[in-house]
Each structure stands twice: as C-alpha cells, then as structure tokens.
DOSEMI-45420 format. One line per field, with one value per residue: residue number from 1; x, y, z of N, C-alpha, C, O in turn. Coordinates in steps of 0.1 Angstrom, whole numbers, always signed. Layout:
pos = (NUM | ...)
n.east = (X | ...)
n.north = (Y | ...)
n.up = (Z | ...)
ca.east = (X | ...)
ca.north = (Y | ...)
ca.up = (Z | ...)
c.east = (X | ...)
c.north = (Y | ...)
c.up = (Z | ...)
o.east = (X | ...)
o.north = (Y | ...)
o.up = (Z | ...)
***
This chain:
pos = (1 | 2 | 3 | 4 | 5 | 6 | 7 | 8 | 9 | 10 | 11 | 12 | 13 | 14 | 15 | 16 | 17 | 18 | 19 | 20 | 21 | 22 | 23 | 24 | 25 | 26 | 27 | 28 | 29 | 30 | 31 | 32 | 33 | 34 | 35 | 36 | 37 | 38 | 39 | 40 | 41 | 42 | 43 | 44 | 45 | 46 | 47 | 48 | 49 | 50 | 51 | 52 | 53 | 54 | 55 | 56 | 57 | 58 | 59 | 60 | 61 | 62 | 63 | 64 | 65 | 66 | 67 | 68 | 69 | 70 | 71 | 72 | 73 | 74 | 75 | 76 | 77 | 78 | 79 | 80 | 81 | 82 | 83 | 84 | 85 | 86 | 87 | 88 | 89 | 90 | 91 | 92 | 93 | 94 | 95 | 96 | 97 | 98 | 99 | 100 | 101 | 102)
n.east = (+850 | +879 | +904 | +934 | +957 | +979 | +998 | +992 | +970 | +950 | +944 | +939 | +914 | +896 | +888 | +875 | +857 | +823 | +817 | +838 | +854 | +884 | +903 | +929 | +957 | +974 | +994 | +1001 | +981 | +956 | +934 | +929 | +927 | +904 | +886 | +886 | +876 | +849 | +846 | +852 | +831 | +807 | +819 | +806 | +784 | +776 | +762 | +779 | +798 | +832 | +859 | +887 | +923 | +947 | +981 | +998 | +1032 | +1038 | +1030 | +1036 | +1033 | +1010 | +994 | +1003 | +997 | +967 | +965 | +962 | +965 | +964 | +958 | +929 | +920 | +894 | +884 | +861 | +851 | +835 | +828 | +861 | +862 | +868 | +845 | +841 | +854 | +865 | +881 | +902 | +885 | +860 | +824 | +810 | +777 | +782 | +798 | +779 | +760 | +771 | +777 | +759 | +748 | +764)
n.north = (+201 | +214 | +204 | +210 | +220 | +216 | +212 | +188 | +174 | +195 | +194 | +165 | +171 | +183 | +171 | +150 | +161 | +178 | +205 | +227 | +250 | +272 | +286 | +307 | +313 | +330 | +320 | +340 | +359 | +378 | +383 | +362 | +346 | +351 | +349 | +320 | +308 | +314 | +299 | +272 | +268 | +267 | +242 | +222 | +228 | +226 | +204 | +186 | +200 | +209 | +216 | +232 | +245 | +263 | +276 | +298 | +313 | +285 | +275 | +291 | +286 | +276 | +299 | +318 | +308 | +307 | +334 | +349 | +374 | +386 | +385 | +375 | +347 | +337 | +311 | +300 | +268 | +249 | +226 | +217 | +246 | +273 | +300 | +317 | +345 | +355 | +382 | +392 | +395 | +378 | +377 | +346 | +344 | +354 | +337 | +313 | +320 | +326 | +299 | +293 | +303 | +285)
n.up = (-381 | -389 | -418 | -417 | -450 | -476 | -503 | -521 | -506 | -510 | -531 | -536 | -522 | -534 | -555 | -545 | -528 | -533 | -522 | -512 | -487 | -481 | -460 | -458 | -437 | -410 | -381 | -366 | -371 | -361 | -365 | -383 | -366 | -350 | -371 | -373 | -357 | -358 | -383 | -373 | -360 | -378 | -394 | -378 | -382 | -406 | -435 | -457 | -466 | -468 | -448 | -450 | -441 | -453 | -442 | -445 | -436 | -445 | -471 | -489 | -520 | -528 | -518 | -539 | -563 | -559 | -557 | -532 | -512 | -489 | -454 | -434 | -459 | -476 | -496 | -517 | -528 | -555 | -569 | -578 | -585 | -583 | -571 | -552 | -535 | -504 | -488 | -457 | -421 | -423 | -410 | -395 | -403 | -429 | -441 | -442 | -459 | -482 | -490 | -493 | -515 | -533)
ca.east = (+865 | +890 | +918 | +951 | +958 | +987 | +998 | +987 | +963 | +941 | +940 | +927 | +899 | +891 | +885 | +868 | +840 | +817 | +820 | +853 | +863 | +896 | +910 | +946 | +960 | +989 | +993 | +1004 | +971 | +945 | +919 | +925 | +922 | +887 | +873 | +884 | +865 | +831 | +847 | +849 | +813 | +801 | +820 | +802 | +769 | +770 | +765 | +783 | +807 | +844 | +864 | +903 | +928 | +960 | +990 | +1011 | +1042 | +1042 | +1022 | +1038 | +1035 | +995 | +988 | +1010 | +986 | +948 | +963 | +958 | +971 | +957 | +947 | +928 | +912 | +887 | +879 | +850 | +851 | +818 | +833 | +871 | +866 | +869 | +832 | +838 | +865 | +861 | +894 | +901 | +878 | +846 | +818 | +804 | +766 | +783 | +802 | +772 | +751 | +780 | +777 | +740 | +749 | +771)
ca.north = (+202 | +223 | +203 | +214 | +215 | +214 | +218 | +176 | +168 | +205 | +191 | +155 | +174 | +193 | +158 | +144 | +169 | +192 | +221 | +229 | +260 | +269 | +295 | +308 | +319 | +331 | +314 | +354 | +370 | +378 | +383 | +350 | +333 | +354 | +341 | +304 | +304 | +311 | +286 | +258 | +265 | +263 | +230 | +216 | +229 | +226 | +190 | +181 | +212 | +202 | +231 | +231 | +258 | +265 | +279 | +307 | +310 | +271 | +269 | +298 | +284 | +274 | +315 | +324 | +296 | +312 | +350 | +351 | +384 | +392 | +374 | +358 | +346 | +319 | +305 | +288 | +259 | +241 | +211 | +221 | +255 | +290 | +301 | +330 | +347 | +367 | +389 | +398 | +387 | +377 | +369 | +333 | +342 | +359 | +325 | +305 | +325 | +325 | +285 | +292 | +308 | +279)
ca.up = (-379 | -403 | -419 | -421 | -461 | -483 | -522 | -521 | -498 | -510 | -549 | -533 | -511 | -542 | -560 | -536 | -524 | -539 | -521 | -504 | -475 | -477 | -456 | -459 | -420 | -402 | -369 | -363 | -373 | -347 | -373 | -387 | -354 | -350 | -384 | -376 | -345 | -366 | -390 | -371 | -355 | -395 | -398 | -372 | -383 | -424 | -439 | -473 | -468 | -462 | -448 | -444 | -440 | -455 | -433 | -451 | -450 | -450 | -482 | -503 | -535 | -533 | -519 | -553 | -568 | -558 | -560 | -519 | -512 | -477 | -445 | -439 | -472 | -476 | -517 | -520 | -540 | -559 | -580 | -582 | -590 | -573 | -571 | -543 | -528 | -495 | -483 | -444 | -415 | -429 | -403 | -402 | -410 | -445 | -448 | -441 | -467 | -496 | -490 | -498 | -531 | -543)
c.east = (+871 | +903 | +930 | +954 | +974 | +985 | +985 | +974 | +949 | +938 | +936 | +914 | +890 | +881 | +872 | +851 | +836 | +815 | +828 | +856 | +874 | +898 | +927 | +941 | +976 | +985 | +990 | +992 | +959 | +932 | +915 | +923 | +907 | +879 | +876 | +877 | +849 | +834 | +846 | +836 | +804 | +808 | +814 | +786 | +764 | +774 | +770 | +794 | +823 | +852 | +877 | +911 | +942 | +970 | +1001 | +1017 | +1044 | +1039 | +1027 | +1030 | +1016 | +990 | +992 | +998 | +968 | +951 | +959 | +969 | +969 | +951 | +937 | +921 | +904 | +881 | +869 | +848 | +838 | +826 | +848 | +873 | +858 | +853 | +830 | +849 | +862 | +878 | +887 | +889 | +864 | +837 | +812 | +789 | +768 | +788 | +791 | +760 | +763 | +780 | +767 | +738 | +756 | +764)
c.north = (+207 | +211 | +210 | +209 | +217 | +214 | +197 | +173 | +182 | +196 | +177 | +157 | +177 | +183 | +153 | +149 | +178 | +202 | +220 | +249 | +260 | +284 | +294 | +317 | +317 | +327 | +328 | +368 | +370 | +379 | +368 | +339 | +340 | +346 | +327 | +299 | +304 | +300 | +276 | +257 | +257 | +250 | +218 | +215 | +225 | +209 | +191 | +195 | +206 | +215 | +224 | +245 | +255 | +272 | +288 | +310 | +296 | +273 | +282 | +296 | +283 | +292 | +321 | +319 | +303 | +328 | +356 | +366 | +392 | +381 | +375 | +358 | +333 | +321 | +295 | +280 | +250 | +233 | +213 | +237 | +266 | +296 | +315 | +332 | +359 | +371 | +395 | +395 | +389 | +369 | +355 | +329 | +347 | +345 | +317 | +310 | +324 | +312 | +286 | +290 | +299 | +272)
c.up = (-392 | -403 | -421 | -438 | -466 | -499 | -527 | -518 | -503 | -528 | -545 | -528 | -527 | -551 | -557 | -529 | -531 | -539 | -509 | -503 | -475 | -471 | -456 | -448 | -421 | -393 | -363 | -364 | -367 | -355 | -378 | -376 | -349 | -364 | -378 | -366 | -354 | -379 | -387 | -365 | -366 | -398 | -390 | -375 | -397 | -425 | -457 | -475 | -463 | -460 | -443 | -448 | -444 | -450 | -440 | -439 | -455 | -465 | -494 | -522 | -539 | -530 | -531 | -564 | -575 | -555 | -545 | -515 | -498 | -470 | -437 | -449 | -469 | -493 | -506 | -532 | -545 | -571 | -586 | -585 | -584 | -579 | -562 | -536 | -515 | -484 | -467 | -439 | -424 | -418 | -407 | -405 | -425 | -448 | -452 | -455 | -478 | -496 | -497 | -512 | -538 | -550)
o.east = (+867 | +910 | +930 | +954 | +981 | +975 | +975 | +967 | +937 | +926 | +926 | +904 | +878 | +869 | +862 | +840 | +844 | +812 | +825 | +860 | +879 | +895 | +934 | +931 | +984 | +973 | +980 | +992 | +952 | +922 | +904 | +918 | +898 | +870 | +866 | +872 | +841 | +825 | +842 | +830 | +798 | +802 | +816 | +778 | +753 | +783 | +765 | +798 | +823 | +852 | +879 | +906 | +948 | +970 | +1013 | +1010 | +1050 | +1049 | +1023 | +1025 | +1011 | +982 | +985 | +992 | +961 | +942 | +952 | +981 | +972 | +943 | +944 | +916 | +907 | +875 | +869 | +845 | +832 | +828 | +849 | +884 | +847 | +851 | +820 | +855 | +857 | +884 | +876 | +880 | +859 | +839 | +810 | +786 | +759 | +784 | +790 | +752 | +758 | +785 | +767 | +731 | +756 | +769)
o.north = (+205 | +209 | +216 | +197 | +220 | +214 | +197 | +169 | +178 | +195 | +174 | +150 | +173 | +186 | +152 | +144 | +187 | +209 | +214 | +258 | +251 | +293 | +284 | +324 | +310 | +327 | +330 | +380 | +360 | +374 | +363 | +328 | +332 | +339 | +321 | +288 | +294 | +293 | +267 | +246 | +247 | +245 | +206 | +206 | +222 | +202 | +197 | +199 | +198 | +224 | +215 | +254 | +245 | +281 | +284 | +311 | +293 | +270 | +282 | +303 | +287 | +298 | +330 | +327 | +305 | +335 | +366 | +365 | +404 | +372 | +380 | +369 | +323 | +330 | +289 | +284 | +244 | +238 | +212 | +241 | +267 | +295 | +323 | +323 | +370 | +364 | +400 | +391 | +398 | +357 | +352 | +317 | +346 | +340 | +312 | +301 | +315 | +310 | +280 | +282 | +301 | +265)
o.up = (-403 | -393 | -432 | -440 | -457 | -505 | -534 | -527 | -501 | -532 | -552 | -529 | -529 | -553 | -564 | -527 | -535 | -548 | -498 | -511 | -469 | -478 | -455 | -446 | -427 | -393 | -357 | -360 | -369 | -351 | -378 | -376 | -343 | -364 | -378 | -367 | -355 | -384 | -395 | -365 | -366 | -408 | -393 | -372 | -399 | -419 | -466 | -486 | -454 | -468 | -436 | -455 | -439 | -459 | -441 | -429 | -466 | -472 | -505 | -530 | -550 | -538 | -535 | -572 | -585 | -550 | -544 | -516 | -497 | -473 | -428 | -452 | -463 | -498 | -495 | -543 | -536 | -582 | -598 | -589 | -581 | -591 | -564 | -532 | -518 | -476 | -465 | -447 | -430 | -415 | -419 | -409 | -433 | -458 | -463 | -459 | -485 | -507 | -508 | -518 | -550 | -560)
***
C-alpha cells in the first residue's frame, strides 16, 4: 500500500523506516498514474520498504524541498537520506533493482 504524505507525516516516515519510496504525482499526469500502478505491485511485493507519495500542487513547499522538478519523481531514501533520484516514468523492475542498490 502507498501512503499519502505530507511536509509532517514524510519527516515521521523518514524517522521511522530505513528505506523510504517517495513519489511526487499529479492526480493530472497519466505517466504518474502508469508508474503508481507498478508501485503499488512493489509495495505489495518488497518487505522492509515503506513507499508513500506526495501530491503536488498540494505539497509545494516539500517538491521546492527535494529540488522535484518533473513528474513523476520517486527519491529513494536509506536512513533519512536521498540515496537515488529517478525523474519521469520509471518502470517497476528499475525501481525494484535501485531498492537493491540501497
């Protein structure tokens, strides 16, 4: 399952688990509703992985934040800190293999 994140609730996840999925999405962008379909397959399949998604334009200030400049984006996080950045659709055996690498 993908949560829904925020400026709050993404700096608790971040805390909290050791490697964190975050995609930034438009409701509006057909690519980003193709990548989240192979994302939520991968949150169903990966153990110890926590994936949530952030909702531009709600979240302005955290895409200003992680320099998100294109959608969809997914950061990969390995103990609070940005470890991999992959711009525009990215399939979910490259996600599942940049997991690999964390």
């Amino acid at each position: 399952m993908i949560k829904e994140l925020d400026q709050k609730t993404l700096k608790e996840v971040l805390e909290e688990n050791k490697i964190v999925i975050v995609e930034f999405y438009s409701k509006t962008c057909s690519h980003c509703r193709k990548q989240e379909a192979g994302i939520e397959e991968l949150s169903e399949e990966e153990t110890g992985v926590f994936f949530g998604k952030v909702e531009i334009p709600k979240e302005i200030a955290l895409a200003e934040e992680y320099d998100v400049t294109s959608l969809p984006t997914l950061l990969y996080f390995k103990e609070g800190k940005i470890r991999e950045k992959s711009i525009g659709f990215t399939h979910k055996l490259i996600v599942a293999e940049n997991i690999k690498k964390l």
